[in-house]
C-alpha positions, 0 to 999 in steps of 0.5 A, a space after each residue: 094382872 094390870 090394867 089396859 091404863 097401865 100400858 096405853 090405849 086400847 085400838 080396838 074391841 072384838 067379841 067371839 062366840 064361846 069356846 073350848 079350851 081344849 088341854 095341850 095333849 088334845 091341842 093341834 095347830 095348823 103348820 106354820 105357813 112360809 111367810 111365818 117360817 120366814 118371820 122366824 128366821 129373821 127373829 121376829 116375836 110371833 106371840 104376844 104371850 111369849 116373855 121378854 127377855 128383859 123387863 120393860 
């Protein structure tokens, strides 16, 4: 895994509450609004866990 220094500055912190990682089978999403719908259309990366196409 590489570290934050390898990438630039961190903008923010944030902390949550524990939680469950539930398996993909029990796993429900809420849908997708219009507005992302819309985003996808245009191409837009929604998913910061999505690979790139190409390395960086």
């Amino acid at each position: 895994m590489m570290g934050l220094a390898q990438h630039g500055q961190g903008l923010a912190e944030t902390r949550t509450r524990v939680f469950e990682v539930l398996p993909r089978h029990q796993y429900a999403a809420a849908q997708q609004t219009r507005l992302t719908q819309s985003f996808i259309r245009q191409g837009a990366r929604m998913f910061t866990f999505v690979s790139p196409t190409h390395p960086y």
